[in-house]
C-alpha positions in Angstrom: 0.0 0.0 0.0 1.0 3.9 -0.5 -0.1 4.9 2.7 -1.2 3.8 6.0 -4.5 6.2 7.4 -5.8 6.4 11.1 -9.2 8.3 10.5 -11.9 9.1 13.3 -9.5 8.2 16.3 -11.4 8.7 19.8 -9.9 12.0 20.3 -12.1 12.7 23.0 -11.5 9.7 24.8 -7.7 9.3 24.2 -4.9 12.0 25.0 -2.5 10.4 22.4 -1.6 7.2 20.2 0.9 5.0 19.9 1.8 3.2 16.6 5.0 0.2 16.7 5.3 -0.7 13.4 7.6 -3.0 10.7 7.8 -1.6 7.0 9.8 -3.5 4.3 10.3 -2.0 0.4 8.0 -3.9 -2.4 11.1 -3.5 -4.3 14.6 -2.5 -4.1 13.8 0.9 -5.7 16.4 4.1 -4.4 15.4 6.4 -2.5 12.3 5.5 0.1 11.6 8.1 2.6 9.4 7.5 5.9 6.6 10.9 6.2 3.4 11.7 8.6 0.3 14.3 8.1 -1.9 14.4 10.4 -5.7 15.0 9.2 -9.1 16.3 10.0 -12.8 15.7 9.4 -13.5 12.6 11.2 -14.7 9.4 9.5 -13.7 11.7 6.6 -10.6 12.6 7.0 -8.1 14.8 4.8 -5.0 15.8 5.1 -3.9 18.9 7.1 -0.9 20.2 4.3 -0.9 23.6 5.8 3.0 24.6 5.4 2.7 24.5 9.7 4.8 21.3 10.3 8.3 22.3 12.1 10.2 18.8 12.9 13.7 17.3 13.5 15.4 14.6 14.0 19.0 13.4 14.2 20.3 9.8 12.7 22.8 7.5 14.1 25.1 5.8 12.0 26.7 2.0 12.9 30.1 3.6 13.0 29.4 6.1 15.5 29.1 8.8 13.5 25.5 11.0 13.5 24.0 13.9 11.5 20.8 16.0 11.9 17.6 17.1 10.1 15.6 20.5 10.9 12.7 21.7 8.6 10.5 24.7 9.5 6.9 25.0 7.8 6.6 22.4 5.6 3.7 20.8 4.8 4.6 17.4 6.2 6.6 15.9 9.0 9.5 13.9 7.2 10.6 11.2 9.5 13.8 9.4 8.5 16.1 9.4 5.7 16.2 7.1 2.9 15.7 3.2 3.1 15.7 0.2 0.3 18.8 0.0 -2.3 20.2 -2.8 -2.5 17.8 -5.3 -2.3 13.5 -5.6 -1.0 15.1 -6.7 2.7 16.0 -3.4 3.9 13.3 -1.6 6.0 12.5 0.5 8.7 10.6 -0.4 11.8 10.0 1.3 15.4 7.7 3.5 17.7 5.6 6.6 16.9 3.6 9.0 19.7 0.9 11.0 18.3 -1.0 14.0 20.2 -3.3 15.8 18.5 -4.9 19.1 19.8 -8.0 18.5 20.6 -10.8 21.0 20.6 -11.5 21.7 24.9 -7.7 21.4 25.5 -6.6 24.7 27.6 -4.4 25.5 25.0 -6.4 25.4 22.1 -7.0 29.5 22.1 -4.4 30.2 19.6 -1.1 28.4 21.2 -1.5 24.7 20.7 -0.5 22.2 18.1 -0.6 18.4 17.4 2.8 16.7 18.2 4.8 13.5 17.3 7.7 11.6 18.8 9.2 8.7 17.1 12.4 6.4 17.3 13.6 3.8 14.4 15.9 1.7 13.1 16.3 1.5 9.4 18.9 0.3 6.5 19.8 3.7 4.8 20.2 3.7 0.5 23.8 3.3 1.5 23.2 -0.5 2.8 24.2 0.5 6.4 22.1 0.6 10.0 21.3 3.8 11.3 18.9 5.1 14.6 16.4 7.8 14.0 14.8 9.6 16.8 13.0 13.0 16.3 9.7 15.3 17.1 7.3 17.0 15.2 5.0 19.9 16.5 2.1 21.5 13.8 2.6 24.9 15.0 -0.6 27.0 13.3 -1.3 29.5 15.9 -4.8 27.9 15.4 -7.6 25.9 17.1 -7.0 23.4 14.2 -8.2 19.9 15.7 -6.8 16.4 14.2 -8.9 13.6 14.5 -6.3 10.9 13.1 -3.0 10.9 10.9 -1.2 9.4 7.6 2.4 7.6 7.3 3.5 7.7 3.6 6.6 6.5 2.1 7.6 8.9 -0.6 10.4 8.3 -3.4 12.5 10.6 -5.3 15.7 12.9 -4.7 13.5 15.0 -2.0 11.7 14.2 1.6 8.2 14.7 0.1 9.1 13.0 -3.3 6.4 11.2 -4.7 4.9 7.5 -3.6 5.4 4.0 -3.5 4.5 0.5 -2.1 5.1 -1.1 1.3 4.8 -3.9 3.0 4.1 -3.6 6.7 2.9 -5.4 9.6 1.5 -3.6 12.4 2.5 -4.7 16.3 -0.1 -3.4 18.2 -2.1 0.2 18.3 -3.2 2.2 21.7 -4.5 5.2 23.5 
């Protein structure tokens, strides 16, 4: 599949979600790259691609070395570098912690947002191990509400790029 969708989560219920996950390449196409929206409307959800998503995250390499990642209004939260290469084996798997604001909360008035943790271990398009960990924060000075979000794997030479398939298996899903 291109994407994995959470729609009409109990927002009202729940404080936040937790998503462990294994993804693998359908092929052993260059370039996959691990990204998140979060969306509104309920049952019938959309994605929220207001430029408003400020995220980072910093990669560990298996020889000790490490680099960083900081992106400022985009219009999606880009979550690890690239995976696949060499062959379909290579994937990604790991933890992600969604909050969403949620219309009632305190903060809501104009100084909230909808926030993401996450920490993976992937094969890079190099063929080598690396440790991602990061956070996201939609930072619209808003009361925009998320009832549920989007993982996509995009391709190409960019972190948005375009789309293709996965595999995955999911381990478990809570509030």
């Amino acid at each position: 599949t291109k994407t994995v969708i959470f729609d009409n989560l109990d927002v009202v219920t729940y404080r936040s979600f937790i998503l462990y996950f294994a993804l693998l390449p359908a092929s052993n196409v260059d370039g996959y790259y691990f990204n998140m929206r979060f969306r509104t409307g309920g049952s019938s959800g959309a994605d929220d691609t207001s430029s408003h998503y400020s995220y980072g995250y910093q990669y560990t390499y298996q020889n000790d070395g490490h680099a960083q990642v900081s992106r400022v209004d985009y219009t999606y939260a880009g979550l690890a570098i690239t995976v696949g290469y060499d062959d379909a084996s290579e994937g990604i798997n790991g933890v992600l912690h969604f909050t969403p604001c949620r219309s009632g909360d305190s903060f809501n008035t104009g100084s909230g947002g909808s926030f993401a943790h996450w920490q993976m271990g992937h094969h890079h398009e190099a063929g080598g191990w690396r440790g991602t960990s990061g956070d996201m924060v939609y930072n619209e000075n808003s009361t925009t509400n998320h009832t549920g979000f989007k993982i996509y794997m995009g391709t190409g030479s960019t972190e948005s790029g375009g789309f293709d398939e996965y595999k995955y298996s999911f381990y478990g899903v809570k509030g």
